[in-house]
N, C-alpha and C positions, 0 to 999 in steps of 0.2 A: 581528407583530414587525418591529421595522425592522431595516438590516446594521448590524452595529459599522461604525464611521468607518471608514477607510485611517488608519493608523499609517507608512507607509510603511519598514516593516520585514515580513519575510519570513518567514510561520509555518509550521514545520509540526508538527502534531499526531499521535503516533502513538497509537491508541485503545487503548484496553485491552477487547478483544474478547473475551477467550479460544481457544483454537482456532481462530485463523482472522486476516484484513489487513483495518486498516480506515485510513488515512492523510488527516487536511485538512491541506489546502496552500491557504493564506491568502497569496494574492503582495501586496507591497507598496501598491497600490490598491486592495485590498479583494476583488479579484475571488479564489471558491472555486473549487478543484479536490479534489473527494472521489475519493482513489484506492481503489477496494474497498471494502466496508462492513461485510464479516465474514458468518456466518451458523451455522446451525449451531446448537444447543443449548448451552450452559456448562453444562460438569461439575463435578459437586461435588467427586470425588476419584478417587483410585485403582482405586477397585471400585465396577464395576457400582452394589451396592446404595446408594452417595453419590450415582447421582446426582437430583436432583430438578425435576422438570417443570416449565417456565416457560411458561405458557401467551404470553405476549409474545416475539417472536422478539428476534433481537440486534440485531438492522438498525433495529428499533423502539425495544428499553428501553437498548441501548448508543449507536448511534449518531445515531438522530433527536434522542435527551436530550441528548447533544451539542451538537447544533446548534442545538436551542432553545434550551440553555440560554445558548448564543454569542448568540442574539437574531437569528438567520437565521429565513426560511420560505421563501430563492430559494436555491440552489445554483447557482453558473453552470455548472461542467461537472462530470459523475460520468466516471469511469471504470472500467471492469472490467482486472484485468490479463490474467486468461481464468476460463474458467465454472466453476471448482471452486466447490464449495458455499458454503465459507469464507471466498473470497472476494466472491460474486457476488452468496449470496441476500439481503443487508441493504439490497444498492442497490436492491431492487424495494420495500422500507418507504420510504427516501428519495423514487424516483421516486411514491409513492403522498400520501407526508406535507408535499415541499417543491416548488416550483415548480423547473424544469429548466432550464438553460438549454440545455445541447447533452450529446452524450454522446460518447466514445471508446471505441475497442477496437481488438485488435490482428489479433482473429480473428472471424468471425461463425460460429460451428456453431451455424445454427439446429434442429439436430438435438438439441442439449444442453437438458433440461429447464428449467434455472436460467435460459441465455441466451434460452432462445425467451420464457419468462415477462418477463423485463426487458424485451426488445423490444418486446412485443406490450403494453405498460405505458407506455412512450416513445413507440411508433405512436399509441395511442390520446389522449394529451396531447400529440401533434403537437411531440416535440422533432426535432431535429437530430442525424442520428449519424454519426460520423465513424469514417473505418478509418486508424491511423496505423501505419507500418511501420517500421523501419529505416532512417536517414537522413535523417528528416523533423525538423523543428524548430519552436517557433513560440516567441512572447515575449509577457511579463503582466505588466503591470509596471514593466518594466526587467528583471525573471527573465528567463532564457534554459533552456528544456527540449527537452532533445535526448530522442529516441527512438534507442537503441540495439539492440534485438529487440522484436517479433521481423522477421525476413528475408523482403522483400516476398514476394506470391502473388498470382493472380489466380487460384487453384481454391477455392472456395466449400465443397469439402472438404477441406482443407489441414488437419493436426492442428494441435489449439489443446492440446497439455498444459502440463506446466510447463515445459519446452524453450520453450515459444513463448508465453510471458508476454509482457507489454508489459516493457520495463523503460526507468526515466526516469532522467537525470542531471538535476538543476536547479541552476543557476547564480546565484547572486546576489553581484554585487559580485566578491570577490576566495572567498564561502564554497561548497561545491558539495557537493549528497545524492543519492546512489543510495537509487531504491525498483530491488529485485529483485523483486519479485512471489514465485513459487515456482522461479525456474530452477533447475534442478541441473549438475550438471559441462561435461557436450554443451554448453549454451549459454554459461556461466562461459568453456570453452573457445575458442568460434568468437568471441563478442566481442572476446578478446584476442588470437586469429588475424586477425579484423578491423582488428586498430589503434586499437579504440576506447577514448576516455580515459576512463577508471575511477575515478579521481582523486576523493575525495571525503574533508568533514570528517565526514560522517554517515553510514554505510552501512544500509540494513536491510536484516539481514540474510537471504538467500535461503531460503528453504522451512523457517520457522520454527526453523533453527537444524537442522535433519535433516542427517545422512551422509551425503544424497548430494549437498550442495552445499562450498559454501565451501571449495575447494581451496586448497593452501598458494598457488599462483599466483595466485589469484584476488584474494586477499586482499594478497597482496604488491604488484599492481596499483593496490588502492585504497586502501592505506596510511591509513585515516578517523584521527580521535579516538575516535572513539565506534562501535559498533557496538549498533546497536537488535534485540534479537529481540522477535518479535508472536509471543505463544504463553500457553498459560495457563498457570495455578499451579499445576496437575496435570494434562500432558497427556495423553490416552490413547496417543499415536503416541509416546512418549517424547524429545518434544522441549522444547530443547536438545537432541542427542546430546554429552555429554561431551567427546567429543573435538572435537568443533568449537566450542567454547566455546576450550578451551585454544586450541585453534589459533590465535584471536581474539588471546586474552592476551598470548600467546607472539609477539604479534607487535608488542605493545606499545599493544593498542587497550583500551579500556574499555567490556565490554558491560554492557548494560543489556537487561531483561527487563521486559514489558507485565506480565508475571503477579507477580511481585516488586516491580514497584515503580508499576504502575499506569498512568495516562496518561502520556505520554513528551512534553514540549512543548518545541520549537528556536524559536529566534527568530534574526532573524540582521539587522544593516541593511547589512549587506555585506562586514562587516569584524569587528564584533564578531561573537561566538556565546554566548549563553544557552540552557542546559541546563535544565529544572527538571522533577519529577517530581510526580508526586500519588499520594501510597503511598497504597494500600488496606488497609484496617482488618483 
């Protein structure tokens, strides 16, 4: 497969994974940024006996279908936000199915099953991995992506939970999207103790929509249009929680659901914003 052209406009894709983050970010000359690739099984429904075995993981039948179907076989950077399942195990289908160009993370616990798997998948096809922290930056583009969490370390056992997700602003033009990975309050909190600008027309939104993120300050911070939750269409952890939807609302943003309404696509050339969904049957 060859890359689509450069459009010189700004994608980003939120996947409809189920259970779990899967984000492409297409900057303006073509170059990819896969944030997370999902994992995990897809449930059929609410009880146990809905659900039914897919012998093809998500990383494979949700996200590589993705990118083939885009007409990639190179990926220039993957990132993990940190090594929960959900997020972590689909990049090891990527890093087996498309050519790499380099990888990010915010934590290395090669202690963690999912992370040591990816790595030692990356070692062996000789990419490049990078540790980015807290007040680093870099540009793609003409995009501008700041690393807001998580807060430098140099201990090699430093907790990687949801507290210490990577989380990225990206900037294009005059339009700007927060990926939250899974943070919950504790980091929602120290960002905004930090000073750091929150400001976005896109939010997605932290730990699939769960009670323990999205604080009425948090969100009063980022004041988005749109708030994206990545969650399925029956989840078993009951996400959404209710009230963090409302809160959403209530604040005058308009969310939108990967399990409702399917793949989530933004496009931006820096000024305009296109919305558009692919509902599922």
């Amino acid at each position: 497969f060859s890359a689509p052209s450069a459009d010189g406009r700004l994608h980003i894709d939120y996947l409809d994974v189920g259970q779990g983050d899967s984000i492409l970010v297409t900057f303006p000359n073509g170059e990819t940024l896969l944030v997370d690739g999902g994992g995990r099984p897809n449930y059929g429904g609410k009880e146990a006996s809905d659900f039914r075995a897919d012998t093809r993981t998500i990383g494979e039948s949700v996200v590589s279908e993705v990118l083939w179907y885009k007409g990639y076989s190179h990926v220039d950077h993957i990132l993990a936000t940190h090594a929960d399942a959900d997020h972590i195990q689909g990049l090891n289908d990527v890093a087996k199915n498309f050519t790499v160009g380099s990888a990010i993370f915010g934590r290395t616990p090669m202690s963690n099953e999912n992370f040591a798997s990816l790595t030692e998948i990356l070692s062996r096809h000789r990419v490049p991995v990078e540790v980015m922290r807290r007040g680093q930056s870099f540009e793609i583009g003409g995009a501008h992506v700041e690393v807001l969490n998580p807060t430098p370390t140099d201990d090699p056992d430093a907790p990687y939970d949801n507290n210490h997700c990577l989380v990225l602003r990206i900037t294009y033009g005059s339009r700007s999207f927060l990926l939250t990975g899974d943070i919950e309050r504790q980091a929602e909190a120290d960002m905004l103790l930090n000073n750091a600008v929150l400001t976005a027309d896109i939010v997605k939104v932290p730990h699939h929509g769960s009670h323990t993120s999205s604080t009425p300050q948090f969100i009063a911070a980022t004041h988005p249009q749109y708030a994206v939750i990545s969650v399925g269409r029956h989840s078993p952890f009951g996400h959404p929680h209710p009230d963090v939807v409302q809160r959403w609302i209530e604040a005058g943003v308009r969310v939108l659901t990967t399990g409702e309404n399917g793949m989530i696509s933004v496009s931006t050339d820096g000024k305009d914003l296109d919305v558009s969904r692919f509902v599922p049957e």
